[in-house]
N, C-alpha and C positions, 0 to 999 in steps of 0.2 A: 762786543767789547774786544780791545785789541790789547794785548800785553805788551810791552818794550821796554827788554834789561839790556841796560850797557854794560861794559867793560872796558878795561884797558889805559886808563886815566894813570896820570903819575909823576912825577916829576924827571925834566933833562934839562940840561943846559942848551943856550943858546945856540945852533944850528944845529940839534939834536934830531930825533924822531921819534914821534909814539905813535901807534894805531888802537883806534878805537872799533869797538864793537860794538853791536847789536842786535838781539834776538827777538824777530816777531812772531806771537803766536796768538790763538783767540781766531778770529773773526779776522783774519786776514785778508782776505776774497773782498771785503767791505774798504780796503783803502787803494789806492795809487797812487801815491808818495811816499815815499821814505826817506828822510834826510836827518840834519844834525843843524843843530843851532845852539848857538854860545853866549852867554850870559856873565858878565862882571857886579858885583855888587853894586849896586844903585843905577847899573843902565837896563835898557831893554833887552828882549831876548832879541839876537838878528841872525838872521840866517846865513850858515857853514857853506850849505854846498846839499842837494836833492837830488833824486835820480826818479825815474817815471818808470810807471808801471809799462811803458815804452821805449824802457831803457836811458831815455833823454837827460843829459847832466845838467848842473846846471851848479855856480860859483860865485861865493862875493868876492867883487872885484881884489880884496887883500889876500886871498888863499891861492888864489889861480896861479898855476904853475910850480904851487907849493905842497899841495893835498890834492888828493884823490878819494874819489869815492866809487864804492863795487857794491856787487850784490845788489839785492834787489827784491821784487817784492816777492816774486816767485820763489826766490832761495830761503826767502820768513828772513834775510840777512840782511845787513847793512853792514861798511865799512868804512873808515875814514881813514887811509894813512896823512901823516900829517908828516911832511919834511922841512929840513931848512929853518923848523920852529925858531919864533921870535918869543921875547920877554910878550913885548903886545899881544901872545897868542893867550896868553895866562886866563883861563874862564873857566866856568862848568859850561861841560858840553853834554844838550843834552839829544837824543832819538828824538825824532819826531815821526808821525805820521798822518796823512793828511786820507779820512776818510770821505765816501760821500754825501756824510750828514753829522759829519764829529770830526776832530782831529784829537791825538792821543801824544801824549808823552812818557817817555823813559823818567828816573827818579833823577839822573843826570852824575857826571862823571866828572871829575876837576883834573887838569891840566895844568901843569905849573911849569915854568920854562923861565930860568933863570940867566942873569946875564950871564 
């Protein structure tokens, strides 16, 4: 089993910034993904932005150049800064991690970004 608590969620205005957090613990040695994915009431969850137990980034095409993501699996951390936030950033955002026979999720963190 893997554990994953976020933090750092909150509310800023439009070209603001918030960084989010993440803490793995459990059975960590069992995954090699870590990332963050964002969810609006009545759509699907889609993917933030991952990083590989190889270091490897990786971005949905509307965040890139805007967010970053650190840490990793080695650190049991993830991190998401998030710049230049838009109203459309507005979601719960939640940890993920991707094992090799489960994948886990954080309880999720809400992001509110007003015009």
């Amino acid at each position: 089993q893997v554990q994953l608590v976020e933090s750092g969620g909150g509310s800023v205005h439009s070209g603001g910034s918030l960084r989010l957090s993440c803490d793995a613990s459990g059975s960590v040695f069992a995954i090699y993904v870590l990332g963050w994915y964002r969810q609006a009431p009545g759509n699907e969850r889609e993917l933030v932005a991952d990083i590989t137990n190889e270091g490897r980034t990786n971005y949905a095409d509307d965040v890139k150049g805007r967010f970053t993501i650190s840490g990793g699996i080695a650190q049991k951390k993830v991190f998401l800064q998030m710049d230049s936030l838009k109203p459309e950033d507005t979601d719960e955002y939640y940890c993920y991690a991707k094992g090799f026979d489960r994948s886990y999720w954080g309880q999720g963190t809400q992001v509110t970004v007003s015009p």
